[in-house]
ZATORSE-181447 format. One line per field, with one value per residue (C-alpha): residue number from 1; residue in one letter; x, y negated, z. Coordinates in Angstrom, 3 decimals. Layout:
# residues N
k	NUM	...
r	A	...
u	X	...
v	Y	...
w	Z	...
END
This chain:
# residues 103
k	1	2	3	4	5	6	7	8	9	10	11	12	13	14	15	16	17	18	19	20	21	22	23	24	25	26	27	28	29	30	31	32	33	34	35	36	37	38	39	40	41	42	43	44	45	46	47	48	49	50	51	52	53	54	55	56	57	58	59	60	61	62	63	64	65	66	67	68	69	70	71	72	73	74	75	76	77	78	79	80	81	82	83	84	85	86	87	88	89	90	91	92	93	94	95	96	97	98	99	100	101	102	103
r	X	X	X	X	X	X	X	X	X	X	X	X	X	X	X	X	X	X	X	X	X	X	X	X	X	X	X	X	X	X	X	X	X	X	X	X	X	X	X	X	X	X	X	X	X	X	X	X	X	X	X	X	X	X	X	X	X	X	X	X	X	X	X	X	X	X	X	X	X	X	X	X	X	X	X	X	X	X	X	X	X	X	X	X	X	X	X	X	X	X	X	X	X	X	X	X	X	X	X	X	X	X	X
u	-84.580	-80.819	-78.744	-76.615	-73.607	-73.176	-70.437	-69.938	-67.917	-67.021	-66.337	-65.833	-68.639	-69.557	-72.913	-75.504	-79.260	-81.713	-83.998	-86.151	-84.157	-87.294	-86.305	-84.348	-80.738	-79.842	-78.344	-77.322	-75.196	-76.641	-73.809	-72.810	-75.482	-73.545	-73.099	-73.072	-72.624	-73.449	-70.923	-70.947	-69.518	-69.596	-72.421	-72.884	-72.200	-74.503	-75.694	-76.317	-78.612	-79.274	-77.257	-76.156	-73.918	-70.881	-68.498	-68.389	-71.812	-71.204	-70.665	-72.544	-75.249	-77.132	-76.689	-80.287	-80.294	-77.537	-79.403	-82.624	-80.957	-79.542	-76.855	-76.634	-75.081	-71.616	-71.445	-68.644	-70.608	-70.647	-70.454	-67.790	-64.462	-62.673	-65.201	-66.737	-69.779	-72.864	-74.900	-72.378	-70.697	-70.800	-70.572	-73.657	-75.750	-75.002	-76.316	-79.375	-80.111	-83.025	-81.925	-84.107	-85.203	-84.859	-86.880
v	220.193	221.097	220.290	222.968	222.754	225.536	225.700	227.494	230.454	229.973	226.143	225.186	222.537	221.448	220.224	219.537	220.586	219.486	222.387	224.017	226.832	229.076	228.465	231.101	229.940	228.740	231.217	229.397	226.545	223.348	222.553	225.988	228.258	230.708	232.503	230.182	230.638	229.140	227.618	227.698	224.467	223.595	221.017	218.231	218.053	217.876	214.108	213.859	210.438	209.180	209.327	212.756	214.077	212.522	213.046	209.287	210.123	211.540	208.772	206.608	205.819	201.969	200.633	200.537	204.142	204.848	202.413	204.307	207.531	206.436	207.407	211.138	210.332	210.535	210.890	213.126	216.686	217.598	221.422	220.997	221.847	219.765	217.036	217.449	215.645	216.259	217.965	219.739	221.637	225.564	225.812	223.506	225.499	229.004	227.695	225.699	229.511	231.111	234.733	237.953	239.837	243.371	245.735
w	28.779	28.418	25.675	24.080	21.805	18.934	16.727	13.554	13.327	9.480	9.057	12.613	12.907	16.338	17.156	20.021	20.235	22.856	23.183	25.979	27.829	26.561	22.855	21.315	20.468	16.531	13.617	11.059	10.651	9.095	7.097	5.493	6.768	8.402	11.718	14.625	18.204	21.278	23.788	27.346	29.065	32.613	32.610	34.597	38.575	41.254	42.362	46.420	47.348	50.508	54.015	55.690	52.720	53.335	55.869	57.020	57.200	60.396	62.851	61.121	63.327	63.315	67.185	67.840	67.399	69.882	72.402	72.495	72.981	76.724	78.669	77.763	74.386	74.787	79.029	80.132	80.909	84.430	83.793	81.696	83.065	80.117	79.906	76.728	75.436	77.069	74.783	72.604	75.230	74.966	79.058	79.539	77.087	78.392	81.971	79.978	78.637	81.164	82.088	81.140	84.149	83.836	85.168
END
């Protein structure tokens, strides 16, 4: 459940409110009894856990892992003409690609 901050619109008292985001919002301040309003803040920020959201992240892999995926990981690729990794290069997949017969 949320928490929302009113304030008052006559005596400029500022309070919070844990409520469901089903409840309808408050009316009446608690100190005067008068108008209130609801404000809109930004909340907080999105938490990531675990591995794979970072950008170090991205090389990050444990050396067992990079021993059982043999020699294709990181050869030079035969196809292509600038040697590129084999397995990320854009020549190599085309000619992986099987070719529709027509009729």
């Amino acid at each position: 459940m949320p928490t929302y901050e009113y304030e008052c619109k006559s005596c400029s008292f500022n309070f919070e409110v844990f409520q469901a985001m089903s409840d309808p919002p408050l009316k009446e301040c608690p100190k005067c009894n008068k108008e209130i309003r609801r404000l809109i803040f930004g909340g907080a920020g999105v938490i990531f856990k675990g591995s794979g959201f970072y950008v170090t992240d991205k090389g990050a892999k444990s050396a067992s892992l990079q021993k059982s995926e043999g020699a294709s990981s990181g050869s030079p690729c035969s196809t292509c003409p600038s040697g590129g990794e084999a397995g990320k290069c854009p020549a190599a997949a085309e000619k992986a690609k099987p070719e529709s017969k027509s009729a």
